[in-house]
VOPAGU-2260 file (C-alpha; in pm, 1 decimal, decimal comma):
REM VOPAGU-2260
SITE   aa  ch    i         X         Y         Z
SITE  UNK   A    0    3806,6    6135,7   21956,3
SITE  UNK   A    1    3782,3    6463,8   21737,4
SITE  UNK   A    2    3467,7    6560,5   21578,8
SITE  UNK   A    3    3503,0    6624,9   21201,9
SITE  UNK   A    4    3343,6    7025,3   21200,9
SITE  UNK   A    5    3130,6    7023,0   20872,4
SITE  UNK   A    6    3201,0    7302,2   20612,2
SITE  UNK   A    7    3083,3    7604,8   20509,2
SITE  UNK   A    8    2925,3    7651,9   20200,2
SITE  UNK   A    9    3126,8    7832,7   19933,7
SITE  UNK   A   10    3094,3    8183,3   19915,6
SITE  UNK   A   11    3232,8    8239,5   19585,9
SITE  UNK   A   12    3091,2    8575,8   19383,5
SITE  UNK   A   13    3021,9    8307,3   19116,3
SITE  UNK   A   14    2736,8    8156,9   19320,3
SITE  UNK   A   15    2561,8    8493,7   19403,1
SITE  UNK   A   16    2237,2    8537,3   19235,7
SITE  UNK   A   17    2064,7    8911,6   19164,4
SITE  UNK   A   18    1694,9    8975,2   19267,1
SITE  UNK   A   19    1537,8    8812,7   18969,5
SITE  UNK   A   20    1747,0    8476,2   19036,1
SITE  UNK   A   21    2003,4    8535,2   18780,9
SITE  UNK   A   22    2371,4    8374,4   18888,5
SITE  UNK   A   23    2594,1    8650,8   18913,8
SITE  UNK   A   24    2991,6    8561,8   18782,2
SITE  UNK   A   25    3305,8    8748,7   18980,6
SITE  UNK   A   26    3311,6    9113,6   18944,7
SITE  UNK   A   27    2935,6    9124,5   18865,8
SITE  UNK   A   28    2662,1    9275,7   19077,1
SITE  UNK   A   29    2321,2    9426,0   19092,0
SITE  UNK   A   30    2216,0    9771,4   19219,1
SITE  UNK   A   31    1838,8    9757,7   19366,7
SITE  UNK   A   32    1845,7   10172,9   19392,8
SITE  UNK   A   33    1893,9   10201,2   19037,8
SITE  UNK   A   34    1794,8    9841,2   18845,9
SITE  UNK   A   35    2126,0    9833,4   18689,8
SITE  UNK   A   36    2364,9    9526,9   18668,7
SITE  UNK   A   37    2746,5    9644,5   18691,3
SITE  UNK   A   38    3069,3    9505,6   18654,2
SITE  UNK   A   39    3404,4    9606,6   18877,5
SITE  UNK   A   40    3726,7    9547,9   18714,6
SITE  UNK   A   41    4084,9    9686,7   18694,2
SITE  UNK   A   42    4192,6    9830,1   18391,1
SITE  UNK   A   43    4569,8    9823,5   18293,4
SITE  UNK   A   44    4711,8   10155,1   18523,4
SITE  UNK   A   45    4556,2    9949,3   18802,9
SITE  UNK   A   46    4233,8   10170,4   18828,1
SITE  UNK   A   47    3888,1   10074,4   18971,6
SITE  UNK   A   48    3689,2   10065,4   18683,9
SITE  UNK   A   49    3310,8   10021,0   18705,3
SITE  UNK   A   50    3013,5    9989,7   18394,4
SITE  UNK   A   51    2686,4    9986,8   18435,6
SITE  UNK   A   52    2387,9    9803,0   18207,5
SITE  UNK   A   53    2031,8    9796,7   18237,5
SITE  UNK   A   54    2052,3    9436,2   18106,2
SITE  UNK   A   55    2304,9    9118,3   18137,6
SITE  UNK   A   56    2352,6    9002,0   17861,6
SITE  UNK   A   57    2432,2    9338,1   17739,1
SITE  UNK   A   58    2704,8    9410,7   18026,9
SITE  UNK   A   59    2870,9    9061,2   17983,5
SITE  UNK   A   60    2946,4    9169,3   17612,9
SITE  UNK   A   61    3108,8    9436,9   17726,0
SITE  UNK   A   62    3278,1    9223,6   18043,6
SITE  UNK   A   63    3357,9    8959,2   17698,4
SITE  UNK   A   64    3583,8    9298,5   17564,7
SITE  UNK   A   65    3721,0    9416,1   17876,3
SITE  UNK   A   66    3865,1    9094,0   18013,3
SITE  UNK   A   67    3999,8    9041,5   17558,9
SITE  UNK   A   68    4166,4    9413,2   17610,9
SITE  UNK   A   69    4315,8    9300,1   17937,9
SITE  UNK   A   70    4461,7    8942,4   17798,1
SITE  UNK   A   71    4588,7    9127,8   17501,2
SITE  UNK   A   72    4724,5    9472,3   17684,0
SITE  UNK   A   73    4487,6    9695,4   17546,5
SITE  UNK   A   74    4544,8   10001,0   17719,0
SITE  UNK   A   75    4151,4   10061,0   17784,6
SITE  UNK   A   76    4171,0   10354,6   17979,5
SITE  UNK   A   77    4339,3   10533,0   17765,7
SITE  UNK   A   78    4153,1   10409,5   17501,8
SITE  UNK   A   79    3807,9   10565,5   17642,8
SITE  UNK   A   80    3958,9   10872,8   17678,6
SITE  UNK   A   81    4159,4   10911,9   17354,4
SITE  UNK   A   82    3996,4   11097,5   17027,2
SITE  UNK   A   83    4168,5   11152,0   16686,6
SITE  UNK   A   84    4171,4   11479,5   16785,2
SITE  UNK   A   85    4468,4   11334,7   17058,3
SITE  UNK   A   86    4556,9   11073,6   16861,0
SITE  UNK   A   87    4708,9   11342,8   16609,8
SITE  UNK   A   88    4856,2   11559,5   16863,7
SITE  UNK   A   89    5070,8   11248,2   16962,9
SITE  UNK   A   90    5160,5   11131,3   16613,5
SITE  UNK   A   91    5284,7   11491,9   16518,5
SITE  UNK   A   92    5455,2   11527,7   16870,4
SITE  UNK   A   93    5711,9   11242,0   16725,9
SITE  UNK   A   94    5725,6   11357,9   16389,7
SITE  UNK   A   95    6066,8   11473,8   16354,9
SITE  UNK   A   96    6200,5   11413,1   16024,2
SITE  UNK   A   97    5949,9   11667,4   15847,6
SITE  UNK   A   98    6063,0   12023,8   15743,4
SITE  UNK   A   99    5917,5   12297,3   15912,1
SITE  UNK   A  100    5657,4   12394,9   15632,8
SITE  UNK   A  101    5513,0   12069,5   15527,2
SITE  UNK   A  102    5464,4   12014,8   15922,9
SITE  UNK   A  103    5203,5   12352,3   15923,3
SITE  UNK   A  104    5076,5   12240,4   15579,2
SITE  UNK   A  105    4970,3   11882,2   15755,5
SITE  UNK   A  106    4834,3   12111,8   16098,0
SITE  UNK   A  107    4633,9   12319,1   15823,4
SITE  UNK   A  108    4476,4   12028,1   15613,2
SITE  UNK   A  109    4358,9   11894,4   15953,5
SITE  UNK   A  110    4189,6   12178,6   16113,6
SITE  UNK   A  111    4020,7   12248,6   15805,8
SITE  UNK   A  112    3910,0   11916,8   15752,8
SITE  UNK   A  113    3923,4   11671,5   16045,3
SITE  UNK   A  114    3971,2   11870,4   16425,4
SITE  UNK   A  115    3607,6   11994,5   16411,9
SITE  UNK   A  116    3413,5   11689,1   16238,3
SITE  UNK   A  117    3514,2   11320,8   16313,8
SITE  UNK   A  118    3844,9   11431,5   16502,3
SITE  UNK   A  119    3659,8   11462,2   16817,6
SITE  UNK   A  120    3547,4   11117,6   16823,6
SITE  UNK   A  121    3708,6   10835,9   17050,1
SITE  UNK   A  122    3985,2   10624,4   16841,7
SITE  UNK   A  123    3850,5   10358,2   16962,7
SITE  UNK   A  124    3458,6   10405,8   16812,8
SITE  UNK   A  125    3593,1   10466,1   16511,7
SITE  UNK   A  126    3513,8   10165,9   16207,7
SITE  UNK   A  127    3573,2   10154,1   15870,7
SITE  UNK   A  128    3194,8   10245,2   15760,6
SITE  UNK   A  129    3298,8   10559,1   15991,8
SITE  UNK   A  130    3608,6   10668,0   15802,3
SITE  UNK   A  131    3413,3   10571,0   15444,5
SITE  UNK   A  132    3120,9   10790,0   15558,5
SITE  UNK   A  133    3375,0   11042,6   15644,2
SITE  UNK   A  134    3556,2   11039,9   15355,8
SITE  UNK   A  135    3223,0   11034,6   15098,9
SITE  UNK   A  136    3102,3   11346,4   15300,4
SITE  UNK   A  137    3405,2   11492,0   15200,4
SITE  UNK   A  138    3406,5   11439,6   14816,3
SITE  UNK   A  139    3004,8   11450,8   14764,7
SITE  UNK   A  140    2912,2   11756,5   15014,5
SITE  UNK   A  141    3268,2   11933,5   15070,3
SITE  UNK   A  142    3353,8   11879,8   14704,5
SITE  UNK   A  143    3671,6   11794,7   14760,5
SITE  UNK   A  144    3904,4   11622,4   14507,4
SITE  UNK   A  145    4012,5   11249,2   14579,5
SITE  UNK   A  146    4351,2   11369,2   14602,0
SITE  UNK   A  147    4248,3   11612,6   14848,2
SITE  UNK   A  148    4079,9   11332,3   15027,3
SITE  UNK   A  149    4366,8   11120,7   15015,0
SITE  UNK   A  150    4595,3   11439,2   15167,0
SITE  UNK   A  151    4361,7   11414,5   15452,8
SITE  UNK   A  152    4362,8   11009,7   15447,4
SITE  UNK   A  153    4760,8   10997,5   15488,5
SITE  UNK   A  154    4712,7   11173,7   15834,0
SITE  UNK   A  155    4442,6   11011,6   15974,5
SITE  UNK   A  156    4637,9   10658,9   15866,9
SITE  UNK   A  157    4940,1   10678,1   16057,4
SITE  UNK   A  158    4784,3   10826,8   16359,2
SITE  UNK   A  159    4546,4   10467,4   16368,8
SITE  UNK   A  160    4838,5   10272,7   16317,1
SITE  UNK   A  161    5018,1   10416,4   16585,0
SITE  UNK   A  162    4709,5   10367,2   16851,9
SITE  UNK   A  163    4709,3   10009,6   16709,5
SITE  UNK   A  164    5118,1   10002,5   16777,8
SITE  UNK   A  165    5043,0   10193,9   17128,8
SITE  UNK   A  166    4776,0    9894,9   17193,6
SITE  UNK   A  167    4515,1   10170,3   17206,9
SITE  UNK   A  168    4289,2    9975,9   16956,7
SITE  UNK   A  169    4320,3    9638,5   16767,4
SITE  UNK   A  170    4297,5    9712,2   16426,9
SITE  UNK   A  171    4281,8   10017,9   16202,1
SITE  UNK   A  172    3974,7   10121,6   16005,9
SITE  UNK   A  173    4132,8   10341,2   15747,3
SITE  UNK   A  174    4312,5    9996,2   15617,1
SITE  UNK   A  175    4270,6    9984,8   15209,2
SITE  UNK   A  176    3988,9   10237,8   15198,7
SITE  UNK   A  177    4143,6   10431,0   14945,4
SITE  UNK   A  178    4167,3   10137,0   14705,2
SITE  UNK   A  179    3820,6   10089,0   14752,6
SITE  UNK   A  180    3709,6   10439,9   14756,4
SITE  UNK   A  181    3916,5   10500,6   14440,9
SITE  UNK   A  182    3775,0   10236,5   14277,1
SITE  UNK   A  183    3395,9   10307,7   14337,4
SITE  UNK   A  184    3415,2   10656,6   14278,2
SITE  UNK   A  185    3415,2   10775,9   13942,1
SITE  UNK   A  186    3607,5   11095,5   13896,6
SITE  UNK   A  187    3798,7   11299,5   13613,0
SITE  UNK   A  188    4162,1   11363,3   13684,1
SITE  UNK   A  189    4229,4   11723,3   13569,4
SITE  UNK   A  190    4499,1   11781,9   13350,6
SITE  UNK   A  191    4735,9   12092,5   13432,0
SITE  UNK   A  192    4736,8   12329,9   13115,7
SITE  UNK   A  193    5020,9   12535,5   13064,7
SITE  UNK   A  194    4935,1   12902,5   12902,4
SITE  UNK   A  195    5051,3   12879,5   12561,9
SITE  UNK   A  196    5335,6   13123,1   12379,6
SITE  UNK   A  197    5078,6   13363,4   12198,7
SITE  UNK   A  198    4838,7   13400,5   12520,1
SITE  UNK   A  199    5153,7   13471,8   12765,8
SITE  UNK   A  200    5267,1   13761,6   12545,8
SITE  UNK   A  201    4924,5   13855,5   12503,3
SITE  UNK   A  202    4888,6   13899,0   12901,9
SITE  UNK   A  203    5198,5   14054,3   12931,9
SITE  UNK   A  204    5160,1   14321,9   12707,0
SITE  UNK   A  205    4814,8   14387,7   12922,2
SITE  UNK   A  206    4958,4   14477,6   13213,9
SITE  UNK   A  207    5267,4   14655,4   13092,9
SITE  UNK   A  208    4999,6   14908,0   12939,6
SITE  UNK   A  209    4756,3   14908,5   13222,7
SITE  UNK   A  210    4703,1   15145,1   13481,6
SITE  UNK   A  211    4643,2   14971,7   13748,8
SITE  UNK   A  212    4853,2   14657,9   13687,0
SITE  UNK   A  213    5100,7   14743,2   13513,2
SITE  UNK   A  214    5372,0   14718,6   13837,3
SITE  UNK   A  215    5300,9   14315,7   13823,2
SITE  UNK   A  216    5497,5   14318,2   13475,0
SITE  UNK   A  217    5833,8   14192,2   13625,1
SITE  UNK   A  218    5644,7   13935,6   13915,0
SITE  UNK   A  219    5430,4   13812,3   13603,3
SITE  UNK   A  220    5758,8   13795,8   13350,4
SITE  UNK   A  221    5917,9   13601,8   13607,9
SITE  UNK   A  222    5660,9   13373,3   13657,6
SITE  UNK   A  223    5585,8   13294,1   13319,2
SITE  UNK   A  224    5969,0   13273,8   13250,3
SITE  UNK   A  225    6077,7   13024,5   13480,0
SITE  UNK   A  226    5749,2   12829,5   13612,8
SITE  UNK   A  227    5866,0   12924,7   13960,5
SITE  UNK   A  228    5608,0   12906,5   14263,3
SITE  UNK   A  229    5481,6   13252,3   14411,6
SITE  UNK   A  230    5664,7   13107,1   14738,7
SITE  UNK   A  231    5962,0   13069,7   14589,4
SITE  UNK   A  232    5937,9   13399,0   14453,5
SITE  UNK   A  233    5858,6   13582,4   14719,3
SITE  UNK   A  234    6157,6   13435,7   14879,0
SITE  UNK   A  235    6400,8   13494,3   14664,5
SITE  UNK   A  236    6687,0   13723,3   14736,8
SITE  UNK   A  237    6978,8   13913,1   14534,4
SITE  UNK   A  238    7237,4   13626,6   14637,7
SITE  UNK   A  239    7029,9   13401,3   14509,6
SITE  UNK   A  240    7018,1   13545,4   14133,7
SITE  UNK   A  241    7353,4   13550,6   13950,8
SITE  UNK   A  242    7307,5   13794,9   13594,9
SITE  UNK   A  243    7606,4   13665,2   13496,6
SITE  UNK   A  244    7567,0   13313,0   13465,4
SITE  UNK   A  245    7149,8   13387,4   13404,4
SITE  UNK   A  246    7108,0   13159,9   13713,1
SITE  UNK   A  247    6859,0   13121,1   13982,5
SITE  UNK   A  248    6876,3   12938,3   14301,4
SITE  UNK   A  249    6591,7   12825,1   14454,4
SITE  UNK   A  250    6710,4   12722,9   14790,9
SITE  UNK   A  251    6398,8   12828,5   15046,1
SITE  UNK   A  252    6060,1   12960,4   14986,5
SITE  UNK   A  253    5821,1   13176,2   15195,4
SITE  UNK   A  254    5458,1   13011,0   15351,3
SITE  UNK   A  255    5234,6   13160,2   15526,6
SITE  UNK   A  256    5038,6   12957,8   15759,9
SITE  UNK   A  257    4978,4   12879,0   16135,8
SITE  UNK   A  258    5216,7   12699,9   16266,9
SITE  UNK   A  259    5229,6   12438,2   16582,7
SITE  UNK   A  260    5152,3   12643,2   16927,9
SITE  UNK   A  261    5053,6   12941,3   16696,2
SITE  UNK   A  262    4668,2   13120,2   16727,1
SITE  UNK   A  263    4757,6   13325,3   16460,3
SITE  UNK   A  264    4880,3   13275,4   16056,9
SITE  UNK   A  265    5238,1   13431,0   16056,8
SITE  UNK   A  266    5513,5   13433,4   15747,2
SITE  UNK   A  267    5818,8   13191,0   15778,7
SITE  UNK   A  268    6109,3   13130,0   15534,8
């Protein structure tokens, strides 16, 4: 007759305690060298991921976050390692449709405005009190214009919403701030005055008997005359004027900007 072996007591990680008697769950230890608690885990490339807390209550918060990114496919490696900064770099990388010049214009409103302040934050620390803070920095102590602001806000937008689509973060902060921004912030919309008649001639009668500025006559007369931009009139040619039929075609411009890969501000038709 066979003796019935008795047996061994699980060994689970969820039974562990740590020195000061606290039950451990899977993944969770405690590090006597340094007093921490830490928690292993694999993020979604597969990686050995460790973090470390002082206290447990404050690591399983974080464990609470890790294990939500994981069931919903947060990519959290990425995530810790991704700023706006990035974030941008991407969204312009598959930004096709744009022309040329509005693509340097969008490149120049952001390194004037976001690369060297809140761009080098992680995406994923980023909340809506952060963007409103941001923004209100920008109209109270940059001066900027709301629709200045709001240039800078349609960048910053789509480059959240893509991290959200990427499943870099959940949710993006820069949701309906405008509305909200717009409507608690009381400014004057300026009103674009055109030089009257008297003043124009006035002007231009100036410089055709000035020293100095009197070779600007013909930029100037054009200017007035047709209400062209300087870029398109730098960058017109003779092809594009026809005397006969007192016509102008404005087909192209010139900017000068720096472009994508560029250290340097260089003209481009």
């Amino acid at each position: 007759m066979g003796c019935k072996r008795g047996r061994k007591p699980k060994t689970d990680k969820n039974y562990r305690k740590s020195p000061k008697g606290q039950s451990l769950r899977k993944g969770e230890s405690y590090r006597e060298d340094k007093g921490l608690y830490y928690f292993q885990y694999r993020d979604s490339l597969n990686r050995k991921r460790v973090i470390y807390r002082k206290d447990i209550m404050a690591l399983r918060k974080i464990e609470d976050e890790v294990k939500q990114d994981l069931a919903d496919n947060i990519r959290t490696y990425e995530a810790d390692h991704m700023t706006i900064n990035d974030g941008f770099e991407r969204y312009m990388s598959i930004k096709y449709e744009i022309k040329p010049s509005t693509r340097a214009g969008y490149i120049a409103t952001y390194i004037r405005y976001v690369r060297d302040t809140i761009g080098r934050r992680l995406l994923k620390d980023i909340k809506y009190s952060d963007i409103k803070k941001f923004y209100s920095y920008l109209l109270e102590e940059r001066n900027l214009s709301i629709s200045t602001v709001n240039s800078v806000h349609t960048l910053l937008h789509p480059v959240f919403n893509m991290a959200v689509r990427d499943d870099i973060v959940r949710k993006n902060p820069t949701d309906d701030i405008m509305k909200e921004l717009c409507g608690s912030w009381t400014y004057e919309k300026k009103e674009r005055v055109v030089l009257p008649r008297e003043q124009a001639i006035a002007l231009l009668d100036f410089v055709e008997s000035h020293p100095i500025f009197y070779h600007w006559l013909t930029i100037l007369t054009v200017l007035i005359g047709t209400g062209m931009r300087i870029c398109e009139l730098c960058g017109l040619r003779w092809e594009d004027v026809d005397f006969d039929k007192r016509e102008i075609s404005i087909n192209h411009h010139i900017v000068y900007k720096r472009w994508a890969g560029d250290t340097k501000t260089r003209y481009m038709f």
